[in-house]
C-alpha angles and dihedrals in degrees: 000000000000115000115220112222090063107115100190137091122223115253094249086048097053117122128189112280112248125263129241094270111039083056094056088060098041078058098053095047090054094058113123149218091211127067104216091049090048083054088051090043102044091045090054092051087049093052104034111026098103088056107035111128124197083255087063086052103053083056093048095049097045088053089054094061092077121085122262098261085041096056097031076057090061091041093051088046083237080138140337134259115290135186113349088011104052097091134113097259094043095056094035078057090050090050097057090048089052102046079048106057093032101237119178131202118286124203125207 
């Protein structure tokens, strides 16, 4: 089982890193309605976007297709990604929010 705090892509996973423009958009797209998922999100942008690949941003498209409760409730660990978003890019993506904005479990 993957763990989700681990940041990095497998050698025969890696994908090219985004360009500058492709990660102005991917930016834009993130922006939120909701505050505490703009603070997740901009502290992911600030760690990781050197480094951020277009499989990173499958994942992280996929994850902005939720709505804004339903996301802030990955990020919060209140549940895991189901149905689209379960995939490995998706979660790998979740991870790296997580580790960014320094969420801890939260139990029910």
């Amino acid at each position: 089982m993957q763990t989700l705090s681990t940041p990095s892509i497998a050698p025969e996973a890696a994908s090219p890193l985004l360009d500058e423009r492709e990660l102005s958009k991917l930016h834009w797209r993130c922006r939120r309605g909701l505050l505490e998922n703009d603070l997740f999100i901009e502290k992911f942008f600030h760690r990781f976007e050197s480094t951020l690949t277009r499989r990173h941003a499958q994942g992280l498209n996929a994850l902005m297709d939720l709505a804004d409760n339903d996301l802030l409730d990955l990020l919060l660990r209140r549940r895991e990604p189901s149905g689209e978003q379960d995939t490995q890019e998706a979660r790998e993506v979740l991870g790296m929010l997580r580790q960014s904005g320094g969420a801890t479990a939260v139990h029910a």
